[in-house]
C-alpha positions in Angstrom: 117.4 73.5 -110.2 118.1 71.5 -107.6 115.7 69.2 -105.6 116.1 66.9 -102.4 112.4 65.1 -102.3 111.7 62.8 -105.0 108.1 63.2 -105.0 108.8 67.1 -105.7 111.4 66.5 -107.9 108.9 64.5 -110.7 106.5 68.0 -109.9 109.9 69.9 -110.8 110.5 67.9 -114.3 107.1 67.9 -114.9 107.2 72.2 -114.2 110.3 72.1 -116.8 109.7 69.7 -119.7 109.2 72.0 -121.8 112.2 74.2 -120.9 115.3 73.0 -123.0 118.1 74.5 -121.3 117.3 73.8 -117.3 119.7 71.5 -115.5 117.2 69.8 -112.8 119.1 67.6 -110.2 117.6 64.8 -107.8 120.1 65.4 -104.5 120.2 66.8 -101.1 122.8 69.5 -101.0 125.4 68.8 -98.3 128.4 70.7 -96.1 131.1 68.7 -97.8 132.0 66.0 -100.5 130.7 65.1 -103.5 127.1 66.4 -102.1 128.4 70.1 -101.8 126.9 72.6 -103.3 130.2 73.3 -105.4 131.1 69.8 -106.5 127.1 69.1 -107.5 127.6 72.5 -109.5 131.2 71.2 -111.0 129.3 68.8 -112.7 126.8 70.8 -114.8 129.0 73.6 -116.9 127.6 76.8 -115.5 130.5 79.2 -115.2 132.1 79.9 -111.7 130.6 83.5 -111.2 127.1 82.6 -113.1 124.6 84.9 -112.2 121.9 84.0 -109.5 122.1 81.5 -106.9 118.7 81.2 -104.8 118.9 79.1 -101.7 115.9 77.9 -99.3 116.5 74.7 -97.7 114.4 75.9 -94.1 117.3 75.5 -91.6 121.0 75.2 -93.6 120.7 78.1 -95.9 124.2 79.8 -93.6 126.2 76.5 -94.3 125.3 75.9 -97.8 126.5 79.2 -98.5 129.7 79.1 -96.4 130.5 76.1 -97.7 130.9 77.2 -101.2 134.5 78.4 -102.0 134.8 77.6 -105.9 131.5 79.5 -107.5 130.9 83.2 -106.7 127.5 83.8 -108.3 126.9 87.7 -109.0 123.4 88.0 -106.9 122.7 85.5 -103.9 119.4 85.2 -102.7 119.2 83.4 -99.1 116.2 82.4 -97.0 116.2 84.0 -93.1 113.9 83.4 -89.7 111.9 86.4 -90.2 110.9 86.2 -86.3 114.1 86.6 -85.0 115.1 90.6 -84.6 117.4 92.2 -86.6 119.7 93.1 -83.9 120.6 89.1 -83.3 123.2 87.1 -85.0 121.7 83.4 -84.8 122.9 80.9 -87.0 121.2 77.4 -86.3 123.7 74.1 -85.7 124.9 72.5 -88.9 122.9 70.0 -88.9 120.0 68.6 -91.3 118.0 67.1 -88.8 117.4 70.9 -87.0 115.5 73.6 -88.8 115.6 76.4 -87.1 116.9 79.0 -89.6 119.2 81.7 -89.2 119.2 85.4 -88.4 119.4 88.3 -91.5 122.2 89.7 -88.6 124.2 86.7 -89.7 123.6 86.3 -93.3 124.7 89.6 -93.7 128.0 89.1 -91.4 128.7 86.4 -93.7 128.1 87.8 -96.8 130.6 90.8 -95.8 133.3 87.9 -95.0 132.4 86.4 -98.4 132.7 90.0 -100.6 129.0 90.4 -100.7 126.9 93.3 -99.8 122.9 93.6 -98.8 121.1 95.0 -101.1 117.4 94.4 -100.4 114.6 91.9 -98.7 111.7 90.1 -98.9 110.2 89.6 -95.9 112.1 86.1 -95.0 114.7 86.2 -98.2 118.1 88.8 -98.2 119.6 89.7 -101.5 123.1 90.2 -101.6 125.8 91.5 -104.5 129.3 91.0 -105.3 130.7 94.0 -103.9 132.0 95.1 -107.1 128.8 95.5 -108.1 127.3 97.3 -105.0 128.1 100.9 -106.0 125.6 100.0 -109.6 122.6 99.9 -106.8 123.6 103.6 -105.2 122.9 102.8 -101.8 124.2 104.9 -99.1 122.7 103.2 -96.2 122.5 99.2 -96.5 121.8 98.5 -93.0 119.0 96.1 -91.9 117.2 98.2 -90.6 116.8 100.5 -93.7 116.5 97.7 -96.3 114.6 95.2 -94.2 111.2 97.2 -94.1 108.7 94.4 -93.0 110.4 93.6 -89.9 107.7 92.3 -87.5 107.0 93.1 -84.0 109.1 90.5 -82.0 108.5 89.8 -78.7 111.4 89.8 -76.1 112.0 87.6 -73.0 112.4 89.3 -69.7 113.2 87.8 -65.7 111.4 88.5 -63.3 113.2 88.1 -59.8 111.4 85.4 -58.6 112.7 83.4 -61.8 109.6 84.0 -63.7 109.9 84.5 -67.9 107.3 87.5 -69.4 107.1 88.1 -72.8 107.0 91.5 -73.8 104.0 91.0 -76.1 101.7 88.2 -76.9 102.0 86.9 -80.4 101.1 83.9 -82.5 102.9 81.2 -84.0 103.3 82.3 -87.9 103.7 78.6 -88.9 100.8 77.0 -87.3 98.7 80.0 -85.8 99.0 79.4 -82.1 99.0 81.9 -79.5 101.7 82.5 -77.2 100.7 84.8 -74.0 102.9 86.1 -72.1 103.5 83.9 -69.2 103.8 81.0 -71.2 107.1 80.5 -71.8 108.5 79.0 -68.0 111.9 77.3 -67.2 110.7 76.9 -63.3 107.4 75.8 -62.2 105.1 77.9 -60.1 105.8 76.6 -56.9 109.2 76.9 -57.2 109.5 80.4 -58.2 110.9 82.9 -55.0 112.9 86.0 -55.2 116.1 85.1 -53.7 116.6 87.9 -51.5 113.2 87.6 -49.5 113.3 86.9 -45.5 109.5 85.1 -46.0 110.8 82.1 -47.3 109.7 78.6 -45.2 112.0 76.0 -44.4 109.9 73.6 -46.1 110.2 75.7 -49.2 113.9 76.2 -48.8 114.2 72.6 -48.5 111.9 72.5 -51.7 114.2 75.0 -53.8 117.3 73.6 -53.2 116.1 69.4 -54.1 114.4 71.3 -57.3 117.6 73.5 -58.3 120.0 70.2 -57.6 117.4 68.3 -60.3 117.7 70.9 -62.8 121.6 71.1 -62.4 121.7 66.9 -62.9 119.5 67.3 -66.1 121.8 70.3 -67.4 
């Protein structure tokens, strides 16, 4: 068990104390060095294909994975965005300051590159197998869209040609609650919004377009 937070880490021991053979580690698991995943694992003597490997850091979980080359654990269980559709490959920057999360999409793509094969879901967790060990589950169809049954309703982004952004749906925020409607997600301001091919344009608002679009361009 392995534990970044030292306040959480005291809950974890306290959660174990009584469990004699749990290895509990105070670290934040890394991309590389003595902080990855494999040479934090190197020093405990769990076997190299060990059975379950569970990993739910809220952003990383693609590079932790991908960054192991030495251990191939039997079953992984990895953590997923759960709002972003199943069609999508998104895998967040490697970075521990950004947690975004990562697409099921790209799990799974990696998992395949690794020699593993989707098996099931939670609604935010994929479980994969070696893929010697795939046939045992008799699966004939392990797309996401079979196995991944609580897929949610996900709203999609459309242009308008005046440069405005509708949502297909309205929905809410599952972290915090909030609602989202569906005008309010907007790269350009109101006023600056015309359809490009429209003879009812002023020259004041041509004038207005093209100091706005020359802004946006500097900030890009």
């Amino acid at each position: 068990m392995i534990e970044a937070s030292t306040k959480k880490y005291k809950e974890l021991e306290a959660n174990y104390s009584e469990v004699g053979n749990a290895i509990l580690v105070n670290k934040k698991i890394s991309f590389e060095g003595e902080d990855r995943l494999d040479s934090v694992l190197g020093q405990t003597e769990i076997p190299n294909d060990f059975d379950l490997l569970s990993i739910d850091v809220d952003g990383n979980d693609y590079h932790i994975w991908d960054s192991m080359i030495l251990y191939k654990p039997k079953i992984v269980l990895v953590e997923f965005n759960f709002t972003i559709p199943s069609d999508i490959s998104y895998v967040q920057k490697r970075d521990f300051d950004t947690n975004h999360g990562n697409s099921l999409l790209a799990l799974v793509n990696l998992g395949k590159q690794k020699g593993y094969e989707l098996v099931t879901t939670t609604e935010c967790n994929g479980f994969f197998v070696r893929k010697e060990y795939f046939h045992l589950f008799e699966i004939e169809d392990n797309s996401i869209d079979t196995l991944w049954d609580t897929q949610g309703e996900t709203p999609r982004v459309m242009q308008m040609y005046d440069g405005t952004l509708v949502l297909s749906s309205d929905f809410r925020m599952p972290w915090n609650g909030w609602k989202v409607g569906k005008l309010d997600l907007q790269k350009v301001p109101k006023f600056a919004r015309q359809f490009g091919d429209s003879t009812d344009v002023s020259f004041f608002k041509k004038v207005l377009l093209l100091d706005y679009n020359r802004i946006i361009k500097m900030r890009e």
